[in-house]
N, C-alpha and C positions, 0 to 999 in steps of 0.2 A: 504494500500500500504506500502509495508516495504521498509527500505533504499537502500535494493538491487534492488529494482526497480524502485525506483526513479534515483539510479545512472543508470541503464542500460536506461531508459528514457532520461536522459539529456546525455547520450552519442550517443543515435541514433539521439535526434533532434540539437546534435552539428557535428554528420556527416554529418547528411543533411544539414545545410549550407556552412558547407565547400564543401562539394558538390555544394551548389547553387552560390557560389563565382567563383569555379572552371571552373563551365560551361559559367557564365558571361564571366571571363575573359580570356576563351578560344574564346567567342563570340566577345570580343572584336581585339582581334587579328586578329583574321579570316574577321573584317571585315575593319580593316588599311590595312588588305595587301588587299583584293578586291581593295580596294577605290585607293593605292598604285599602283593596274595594270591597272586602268583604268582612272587615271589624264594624261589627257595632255595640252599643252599649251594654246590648244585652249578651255579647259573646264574648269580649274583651279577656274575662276572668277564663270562660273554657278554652280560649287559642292559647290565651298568653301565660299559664297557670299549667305550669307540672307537681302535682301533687300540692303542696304547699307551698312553692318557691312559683315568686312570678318576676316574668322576664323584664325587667323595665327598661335595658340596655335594646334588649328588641323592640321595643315599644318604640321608644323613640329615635332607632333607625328605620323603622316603616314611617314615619314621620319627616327622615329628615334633619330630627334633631339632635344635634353634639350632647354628649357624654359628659364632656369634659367641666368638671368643677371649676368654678372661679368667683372670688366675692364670699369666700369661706370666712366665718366667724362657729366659734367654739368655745362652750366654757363647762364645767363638771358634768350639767346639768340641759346641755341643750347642745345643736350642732346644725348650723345654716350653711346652704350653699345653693350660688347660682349654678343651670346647667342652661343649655339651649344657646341659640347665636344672637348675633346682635338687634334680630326683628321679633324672636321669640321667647326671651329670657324666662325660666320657670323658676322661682325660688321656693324650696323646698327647708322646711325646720323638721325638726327632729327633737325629741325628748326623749330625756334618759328616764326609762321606765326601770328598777332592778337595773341589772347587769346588761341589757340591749335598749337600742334606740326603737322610737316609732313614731310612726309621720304623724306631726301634728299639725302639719297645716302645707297647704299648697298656695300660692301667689304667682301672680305673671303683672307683667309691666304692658303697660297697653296704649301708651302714646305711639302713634303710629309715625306721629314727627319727631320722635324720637327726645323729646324733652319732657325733664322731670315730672309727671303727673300721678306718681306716687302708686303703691302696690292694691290692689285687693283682696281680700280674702276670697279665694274658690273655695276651701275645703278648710274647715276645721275642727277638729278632731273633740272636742268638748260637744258639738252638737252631733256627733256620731256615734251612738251607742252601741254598735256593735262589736264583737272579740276581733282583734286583729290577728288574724289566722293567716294572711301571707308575708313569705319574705322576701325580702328582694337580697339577693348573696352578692354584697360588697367586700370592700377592705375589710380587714379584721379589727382595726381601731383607728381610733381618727388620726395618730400621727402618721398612720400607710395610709390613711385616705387623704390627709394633704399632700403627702409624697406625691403620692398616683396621680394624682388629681381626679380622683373616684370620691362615689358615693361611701358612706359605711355601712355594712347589713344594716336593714329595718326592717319592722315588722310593720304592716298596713292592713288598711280593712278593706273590705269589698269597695263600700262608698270611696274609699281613696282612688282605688283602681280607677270608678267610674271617673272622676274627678280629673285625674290626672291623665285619662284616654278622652276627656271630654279641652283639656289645655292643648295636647296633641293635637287634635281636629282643629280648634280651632285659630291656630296660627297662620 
């Protein structure tokens, strides 16, 4: 084998993965936006929900929306953080209930001109009576969730889900 066919070799088995990437992540798209037409409020918890543990990081990549924490405040007893980009900001708190955090409130910023007009409450957890039976599996404490710039495990309730797949939609 001479070097001109070793190069024509590792340039067809390097098209073929870009090729094989290409079609992945053409498959992936194709199937956020299915998943995208076919959430609704009433299904959110059965897509998005394996056993106990719900996806939030799925959620808001059918959405669109970054992961990424930023505007992080923390203190023994509580743990705030923005996620979302600069036209969909979601602010999420968290209370130290025991030993794990759990959502206590959701807020999004909704100046569309993008000037201070302050938070509102979507969701809060004082007027939500119910057991917060799902988790969302984050960092393991908040000093790996400011590293990562991750969330940290919570616990949430159904109505949160609603809540925070009703912020989704509506950005």
């Amino acid at each position: 084998m001479t070097a001109n066919d070793r190069l024509v070799l590792f340039a067809v088995s390097m098209t073929m993965v870009v090729l094989v990437a290409l079609i992945m992540w053409l498959y992936q798209i194709a199937e956020l936006y299915r998943l995208r037409k076919t959430l609704t409020t009433e299904n959110v918890v059965k897509k998005m929900c394996s056993g106990r543990y719900f996806d939030l990081e799925r959620l808001l990549r059918v959405y669109g929306i970054s992961t990424m924490t930023y505007h992080v405040s923390h203190g023994e007893l509580y743990y705030t953080a923005t996620i979302g980009g600069k036209h969909s900001q979601i602010r999420l708190t968290l209370g130290k209930v025991d030993n794990y955090f759990e959502l206590v409130r959701v807020e999004r910023y909704r100046d569309m001109n993008w000037q201070f007009a302050g938070w509102y409450n979507g969701y809060l957890r004082k007027d939500d009576a119910t057991e917060a039976d799902y988790l969302v599996v984050g960092a393991g404490n908040v000093e790996e969730a400011d590293a990562k710039h991750r969330l940290p495990g919570f616990y949430l309730t159904r109505k949160a889900i609603e809540q925070l797949f009703a912020e989704c939609i509506a950005r």
